[in-house]
N, C-alpha and C positions, 0 to 999 in steps of 0.2 A: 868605675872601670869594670868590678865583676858585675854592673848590669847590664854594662853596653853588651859585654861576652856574652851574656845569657840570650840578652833578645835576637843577637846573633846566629846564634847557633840555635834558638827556636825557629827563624828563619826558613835556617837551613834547612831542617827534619823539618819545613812544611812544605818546601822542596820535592824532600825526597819522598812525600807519602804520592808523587804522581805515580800514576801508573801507565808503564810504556802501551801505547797501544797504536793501529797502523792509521794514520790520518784519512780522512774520504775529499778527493778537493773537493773547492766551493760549497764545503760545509759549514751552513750559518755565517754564511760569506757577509750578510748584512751587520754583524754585531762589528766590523770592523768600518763600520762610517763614525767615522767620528762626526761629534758635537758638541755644540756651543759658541754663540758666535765670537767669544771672546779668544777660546782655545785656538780655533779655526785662523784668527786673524795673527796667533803668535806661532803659527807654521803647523802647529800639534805640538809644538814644546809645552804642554802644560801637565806635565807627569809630576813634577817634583814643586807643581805649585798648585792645582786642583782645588783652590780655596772658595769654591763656589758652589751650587747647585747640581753642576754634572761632574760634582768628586765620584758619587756611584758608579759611573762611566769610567773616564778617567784615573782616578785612584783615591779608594776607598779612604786609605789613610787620609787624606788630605780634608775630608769634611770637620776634623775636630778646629781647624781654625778659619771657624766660621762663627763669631761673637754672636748671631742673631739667627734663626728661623728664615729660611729664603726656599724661594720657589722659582722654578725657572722653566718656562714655555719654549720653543722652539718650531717651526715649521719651514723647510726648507724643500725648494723644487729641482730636480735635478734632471739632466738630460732634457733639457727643453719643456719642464714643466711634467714628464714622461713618469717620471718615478717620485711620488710623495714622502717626504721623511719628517714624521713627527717626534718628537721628546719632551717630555718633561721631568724635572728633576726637581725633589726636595729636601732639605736637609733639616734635622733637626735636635739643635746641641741640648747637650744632656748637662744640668747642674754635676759638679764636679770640682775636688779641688784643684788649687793653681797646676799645673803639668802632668794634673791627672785628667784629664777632662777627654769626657768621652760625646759620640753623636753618631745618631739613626740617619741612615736616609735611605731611600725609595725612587724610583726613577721606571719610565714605561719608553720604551724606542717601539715605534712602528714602521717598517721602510715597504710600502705598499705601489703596485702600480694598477691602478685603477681602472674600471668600466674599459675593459676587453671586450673585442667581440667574439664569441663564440660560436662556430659552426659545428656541421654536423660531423661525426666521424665519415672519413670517405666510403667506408663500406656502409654506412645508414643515409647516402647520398641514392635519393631518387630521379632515375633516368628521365628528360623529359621534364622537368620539374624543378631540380637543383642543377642536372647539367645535359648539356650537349652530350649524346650518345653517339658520335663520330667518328671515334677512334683517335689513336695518337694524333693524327696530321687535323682532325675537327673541321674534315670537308666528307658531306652526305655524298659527292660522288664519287668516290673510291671507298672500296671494301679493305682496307686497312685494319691492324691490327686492334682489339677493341670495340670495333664498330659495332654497334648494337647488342656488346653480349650483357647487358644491364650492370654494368660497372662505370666507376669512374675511372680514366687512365690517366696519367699524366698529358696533357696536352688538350683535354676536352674542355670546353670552356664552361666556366661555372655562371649561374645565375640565381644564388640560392635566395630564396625570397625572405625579406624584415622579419614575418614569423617566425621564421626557424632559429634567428640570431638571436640570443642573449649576453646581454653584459654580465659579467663577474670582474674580482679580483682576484689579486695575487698579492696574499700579503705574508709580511715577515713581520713577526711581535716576540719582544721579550721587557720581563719584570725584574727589575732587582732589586733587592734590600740588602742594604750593606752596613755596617757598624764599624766604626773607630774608635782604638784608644789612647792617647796620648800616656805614655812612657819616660818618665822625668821629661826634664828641660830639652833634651834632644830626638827623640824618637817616639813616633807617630805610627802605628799600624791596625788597617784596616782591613774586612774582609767583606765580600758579595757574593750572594747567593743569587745565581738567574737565572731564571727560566725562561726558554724558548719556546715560541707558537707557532709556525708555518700551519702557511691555508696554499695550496695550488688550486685554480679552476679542473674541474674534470668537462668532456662534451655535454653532459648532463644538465637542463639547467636544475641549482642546486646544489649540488653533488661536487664535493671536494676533495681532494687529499690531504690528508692534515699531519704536522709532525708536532710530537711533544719532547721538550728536552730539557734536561739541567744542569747547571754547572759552577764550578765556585773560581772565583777571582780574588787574590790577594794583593795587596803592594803596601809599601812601605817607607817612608819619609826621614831622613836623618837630617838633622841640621848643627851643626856645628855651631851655626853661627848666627845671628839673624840676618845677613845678608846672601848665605850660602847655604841652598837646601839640595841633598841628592837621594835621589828617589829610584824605586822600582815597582813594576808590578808583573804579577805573574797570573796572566789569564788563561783559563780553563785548567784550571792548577792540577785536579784532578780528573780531567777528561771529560768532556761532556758529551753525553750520548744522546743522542739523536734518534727516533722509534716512529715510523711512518705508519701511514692507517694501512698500506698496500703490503705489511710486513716486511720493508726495507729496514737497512739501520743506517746511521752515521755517527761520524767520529769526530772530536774537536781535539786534536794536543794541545799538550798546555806548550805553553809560548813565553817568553819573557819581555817586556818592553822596560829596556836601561832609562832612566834619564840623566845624561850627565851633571855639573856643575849647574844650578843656576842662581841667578844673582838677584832675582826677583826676592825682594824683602814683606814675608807677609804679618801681619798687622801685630801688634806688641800685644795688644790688649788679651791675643790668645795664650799667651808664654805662661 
Protein backbone atom coordinates (compact mmCIF):
# COMPACT_ATOMS: atom_id res chain seq x y z
CA UNK A 1 0.00 0.00 0.00
CA UNK A 2 2.84 2.60 1.00
CA UNK A 3 4.06 1.80 -2.58
CA UNK A 4 1.14 2.43 -4.53
CA UNK A 5 1.15 6.08 -2.24
CA UNK A 6 4.58 6.75 -3.30
CA UNK A 7 4.41 6.07 -7.01
CA UNK A 8 1.34 8.26 -6.62
CA UNK A 9 2.27 11.10 -5.40
CA UNK A 10 5.71 10.76 -7.65
CA UNK A 11 3.16 11.23 -10.28
CA UNK A 12 1.77 13.95 -9.01
CA UNK A 13 5.12 16.28 -8.44
CA UNK A 14 5.72 15.11 -12.17
CA UNK A 15 2.70 16.95 -12.91
CA UNK A 16 3.45 19.72 -11.31
CA UNK A 17 7.19 20.36 -12.52
CA UNK A 18 4.98 21.71 -15.82
CA UNK A 19 5.54 25.03 -16.45
CA UNK A 20 2.37 27.27 -17.28
CA UNK A 21 3.12 28.90 -20.52
CA UNK A 22 0.63 30.66 -23.42
CA UNK A 23 -0.13 27.83 -25.99
CA UNK A 24 0.63 29.10 -29.98
CA UNK A 25 -2.49 27.19 -32.08
CA UNK A 26 -1.59 24.52 -34.64
CA UNK A 27 1.62 24.04 -32.93
CA UNK A 28 3.13 20.59 -33.98
CA UNK A 29 -0.44 20.10 -34.85
CA UNK A 30 1.06 16.78 -36.57
CA UNK A 31 2.22 14.92 -33.34
CA UNK A 32 -1.37 14.50 -32.67
CA UNK A 33 -2.08 11.78 -35.75
CA UNK A 34 -2.41 9.04 -34.23
CA UNK A 35 -0.92 5.45 -35.26
CA UNK A 36 -1.01 2.07 -35.69
CA UNK A 37 -3.27 0.25 -37.44
CA UNK A 38 -4.23 -1.72 -34.64
CA UNK A 39 -4.88 1.34 -32.19
CA UNK A 40 -6.71 3.25 -35.08
CA UNK A 41 -9.09 0.29 -35.60
CA UNK A 42 -9.93 0.22 -31.54
CA UNK A 43 -11.32 4.04 -32.12
CA UNK A 44 -7.79 5.46 -30.34
CA UNK A 45 -8.84 3.46 -27.18
CA UNK A 46 -5.42 2.19 -26.86
CA UNK A 47 -3.98 4.39 -23.89
CA UNK A 48 -4.28 1.89 -21.20
CA UNK A 49 -3.29 -1.06 -23.33
CA UNK A 50 -0.23 0.21 -25.71
CA UNK A 51 1.32 -3.22 -25.68
CA UNK A 52 3.03 -2.99 -28.88
CA UNK A 53 5.61 -1.14 -31.04
CA UNK A 54 3.68 2.45 -31.04
CA UNK A 55 3.75 2.21 -26.98
CA UNK A 56 6.44 5.31 -27.62
CA UNK A 57 3.45 7.15 -29.18
CA UNK A 58 0.69 6.05 -27.43
CA UNK A 59 2.09 5.40 -23.72
CA UNK A 60 5.26 4.90 -22.88
CA UNK A 61 4.53 2.78 -19.91
CA UNK A 62 2.93 0.35 -21.76
CA UNK A 63 6.14 -1.12 -23.79
CA UNK A 64 7.35 -3.26 -20.59
CA UNK A 65 4.63 -5.76 -21.61
CA UNK A 66 5.89 -6.71 -24.46
CA UNK A 67 7.70 -10.38 -23.97
CA UNK A 68 9.80 -9.97 -27.28
CA UNK A 69 11.71 -7.36 -29.39
CA UNK A 70 9.19 -5.98 -32.17
CA UNK A 71 9.15 -3.48 -34.75
CA UNK A 72 6.48 -1.93 -36.43
CA UNK A 73 6.37 0.04 -40.00
CA UNK A 74 3.45 2.16 -40.91
CA UNK A 75 2.62 4.16 -44.08
CA UNK A 76 -0.61 5.66 -44.28
CA UNK A 77 -2.13 8.27 -47.17
CA UNK A 78 -4.39 10.76 -46.16
CA UNK A 79 -6.57 13.46 -47.96
CA UNK A 80 -6.71 11.67 -51.06
CA UNK A 81 -3.16 10.43 -51.12
CA UNK A 82 -2.28 14.46 -50.45
CA UNK A 83 -0.47 14.20 -47.21
CA UNK A 84 2.05 11.18 -46.54
CA UNK A 85 2.32 9.76 -42.92
CA UNK A 86 5.11 7.45 -42.14
CA UNK A 87 6.11 5.63 -38.60
CA UNK A 88 7.83 3.39 -37.21
CA UNK A 89 8.25 2.04 -33.90
CA UNK A 90 10.41 -0.30 -31.86
CA UNK A 91 10.65 -1.63 -28.67
CA UNK A 92 13.12 -3.25 -26.78
CA UNK A 93 12.54 -5.31 -23.43
CA UNK A 94 15.14 -5.16 -21.03
CA UNK A 95 16.16 -8.50 -18.78
CA UNK A 96 14.61 -7.84 -15.48
CA UNK A 97 13.07 -9.39 -12.57
CA UNK A 98 9.41 -10.76 -12.39
CA UNK A 99 7.23 -7.06 -11.94
CA UNK A 100 10.46 -5.43 -12.22
CA UNK A 101 11.01 -5.44 -15.86
CA UNK A 102 11.89 -2.68 -17.69
CA UNK A 103 12.02 -1.61 -21.92
CA UNK A 104 13.74 0.99 -24.36
CA UNK A 105 11.92 2.02 -27.35
CA UNK A 106 12.51 4.58 -30.29
CA UNK A 107 9.90 5.40 -32.74
CA UNK A 108 10.35 8.17 -35.96
CA UNK A 109 6.58 9.87 -37.21
CA UNK A 110 7.15 11.75 -40.47
CA UNK A 111 3.65 13.68 -41.77
CA UNK A 112 4.93 15.16 -45.12
CA UNK A 113 3.07 16.57 -48.05
CA UNK A 114 5.01 16.12 -50.87
CA UNK A 115 6.56 17.63 -54.52
CA UNK A 116 4.70 21.17 -54.27
CA UNK A 117 4.91 23.31 -56.89
CA UNK A 118 6.57 26.40 -56.30
CA UNK A 119 6.30 29.71 -57.98
CA UNK A 120 7.93 32.79 -58.03
CA UNK A 121 7.24 35.41 -55.25
CA UNK A 122 4.70 37.98 -57.00
CA UNK A 123 6.98 40.86 -56.64
CA UNK A 124 10.00 38.51 -58.70
CA UNK A 125 7.08 37.97 -61.22
CA UNK A 126 8.25 39.19 -64.84
CA UNK A 127 5.96 41.28 -66.88
CA UNK A 128 5.52 39.72 -70.30
CA UNK A 129 6.96 36.70 -69.33
CA UNK A 130 5.31 35.26 -66.01
CA UNK A 131 2.19 37.51 -66.73
CA UNK A 132 -0.21 39.51 -68.61
CA UNK A 133 0.52 43.26 -67.78
CA UNK A 134 -3.15 44.30 -68.24
CA UNK A 135 -4.23 45.60 -65.24
CA UNK A 136 -6.98 44.33 -62.80
CA UNK A 137 -9.79 43.68 -65.65
CA UNK A 138 -6.44 41.78 -67.95
CA UNK A 139 -7.84 43.52 -71.24
CA UNK A 140 -4.81 45.58 -73.39
CA UNK A 141 -7.82 47.95 -74.37
CA UNK A 142 -8.57 49.85 -71.47
CA UNK A 143 -6.01 51.73 -69.25
CA UNK A 144 -7.17 50.33 -66.08
CA UNK A 145 -5.68 50.27 -62.82
CA UNK A 146 -2.20 48.28 -63.11
CA UNK A 147 -1.85 48.31 -66.74
CA UNK A 148 1.66 48.27 -67.66
CA UNK A 149 3.25 49.64 -64.45
CA UNK A 150 5.51 46.17 -64.33
CA UNK A 151 3.80 44.58 -61.45
CA UNK A 152 1.47 41.77 -60.98
CA UNK A 153 -2.07 42.72 -59.80
CA UNK A 154 -4.61 40.62 -58.70
CA UNK A 155 -6.55 39.73 -61.81
CA UNK A 156 -3.63 39.64 -64.48
CA UNK A 157 -3.48 36.32 -65.92
CA UNK A 158 -0.39 34.31 -65.23
CA UNK A 159 1.76 32.18 -67.54
CA UNK A 160 4.69 31.28 -65.50
CA UNK A 161 6.86 28.97 -67.57
CA UNK A 162 8.09 24.93 -66.14
CA UNK A 163 11.55 26.76 -65.59
CA UNK A 164 10.59 28.78 -63.00
CA UNK A 165 8.57 26.10 -61.05
CA UNK A 166 10.20 23.81 -58.51
CA UNK A 167 8.97 20.98 -56.39
CA UNK A 168 9.67 20.85 -52.60
CA UNK A 169 8.19 19.59 -49.43
CA UNK A 170 6.59 20.36 -46.57
CA UNK A 171 7.48 18.06 -43.95
CA UNK A 172 6.81 17.52 -40.17
CA UNK A 173 9.44 14.80 -38.27
CA UNK A 174 9.86 14.01 -34.91
CA UNK A 175 12.19 11.14 -32.79
CA UNK A 176 11.27 9.57 -29.63
CA UNK A 177 12.91 7.52 -27.17
CA UNK A 178 11.14 6.53 -24.47
CA UNK A 179 11.87 3.98 -21.26
CA UNK A 180 9.57 2.04 -19.06
CA UNK A 181 9.50 0.54 -15.79
CA UNK A 182 7.27 -1.93 -14.28
CA UNK A 183 6.49 -1.04 -10.42
CA UNK A 184 5.50 -4.44 -8.57
CA UNK A 185 2.55 -6.40 -9.83
CA UNK A 186 0.44 -3.32 -10.48
CA UNK A 187 2.08 -0.22 -11.79
CA UNK A 188 3.85 0.55 -15.08
CA UNK A 189 5.43 4.02 -15.85
CA UNK A 190 7.01 5.27 -18.63
CA UNK A 191 8.59 8.29 -20.15
CA UNK A 192 9.62 10.08 -23.86
CA UNK A 193 11.75 12.30 -24.80
CA UNK A 194 10.89 13.95 -28.47
CA UNK A 195 12.04 15.91 -30.70
CA UNK A 196 10.58 17.84 -33.42
CA UNK A 197 11.75 18.77 -37.07
CA UNK A 198 9.66 21.16 -39.38
CA UNK A 199 10.89 21.94 -42.93
CA UNK A 200 8.39 24.65 -44.76
CA UNK A 201 9.17 25.39 -48.59
CA UNK A 202 10.58 28.94 -48.98
CA UNK A 203 9.97 30.67 -53.06
CA UNK A 204 13.74 29.89 -53.23
CA UNK A 205 14.53 26.77 -54.86
CA UNK A 206 16.44 25.17 -51.85
CA UNK A 207 15.73 27.28 -49.22
CA UNK A 208 13.62 26.32 -46.38
CA UNK A 209 12.25 27.29 -42.95
CA UNK A 210 13.01 24.99 -40.48
CA UNK A 211 11.97 24.42 -36.78
CA UNK A 212 13.68 22.59 -33.92
CA UNK A 213 11.94 21.32 -30.90
CA UNK A 214 11.76 19.30 -27.70
CA UNK A 215 9.69 17.80 -25.33
CA UNK A 216 8.98 15.11 -22.86
CA UNK A 217 5.85 12.82 -22.60
CA UNK A 218 4.82 10.62 -19.49
CA UNK A 219 1.96 8.05 -18.79
CA UNK A 220 1.21 5.64 -16.65
CA UNK A 221 -0.59 2.23 -16.33
CA UNK A 222 -2.40 0.67 -13.21
CA UNK A 223 -3.69 -2.51 -13.13
CA UNK A 224 -5.57 -3.96 -10.57
CA UNK A 225 -6.25 -6.79 -12.14
CA UNK A 226 -5.35 -8.59 -15.26
CA UNK A 227 -8.51 -8.11 -16.79
CA UNK A 228 -8.61 -4.34 -15.84
CA UNK A 229 -6.02 -1.70 -16.74
CA UNK A 230 -6.46 2.29 -16.29
CA UNK A 231 -4.08 4.35 -17.71
CA UNK A 232 -2.88 8.05 -18.44
CA UNK A 233 -0.51 10.07 -20.23
CA UNK A 234 0.57 13.50 -19.99
CA UNK A 235 1.95 14.94 -23.19
CA UNK A 236 4.37 17.68 -23.53
CA UNK A 237 4.58 17.42 -19.69
CA UNK A 238 6.98 20.24 -19.69
CA UNK A 239 6.19 22.35 -22.49
CA UNK A 240 7.73 21.98 -25.55
CA UNK A 241 9.25 24.82 -27.31
CA UNK A 242 9.36 25.25 -30.74
CA UNK A 243 12.50 27.74 -32.36
CA UNK A 244 12.06 28.73 -36.11
CA UNK A 245 15.06 29.63 -38.46
CA UNK A 246 13.03 33.03 -39.34
CA UNK A 247 13.37 33.81 -35.31
CA UNK A 248 9.74 32.86 -34.39
CA UNK A 249 8.99 30.64 -31.33
CA UNK A 250 6.12 28.27 -30.46
CA UNK A 251 4.57 26.71 -27.72
CA UNK A 252 3.23 23.14 -26.98
CA UNK A 253 1.17 22.84 -23.27
CA UNK A 254 1.29 19.96 -21.67
CA UNK A 255 -2.18 18.20 -22.06
CA UNK A 256 -3.48 15.14 -20.45
CA UNK A 257 -5.06 12.01 -22.26
CA UNK A 258 -7.39 9.83 -19.31
CA UNK A 259 -8.05 6.45 -20.38
CA UNK A 260 -10.83 4.97 -18.64
CA UNK A 261 -11.57 1.30 -17.51
CA UNK A 262 -10.35 -1.26 -19.97
CA UNK A 263 -11.03 -4.77 -20.10
CA UNK A 264 -8.57 -5.61 -22.67
CA UNK A 265 -6.34 -8.47 -20.85
CA UNK A 266 -2.66 -8.28 -21.84
CA UNK A 267 -0.57 -11.31 -21.80
CA UNK A 268 0.35 -13.13 -18.31
CA UNK A 269 3.91 -14.00 -19.34
CA UNK A 270 4.75 -10.02 -18.66
CA UNK A 271 3.25 -10.03 -14.76
Amino acid sequence: MRARASAVLGLVAACLVATPASATKYAAEFLKMQVGARALGMGGAFVAVADDATAPWWNPAGMVYLPYREVLPQHAEKFGGLVNQDFVGAVIPLDGKPSHKSALGFAFLRSAVDDIPITPRPDQLKPGIDFDDYGVDNDPRTNDYGQNDGKWEPGERLHIPASEIYLASSADMALYTSFAHQHGMHWAFGGTVKFVRQSVPDTLPGEHQTSFGAGLDAGAIYMPTDAISIATVFRDLTTTYIAWSNGSREVVTPRSTPAPRSTSIPPSTTR
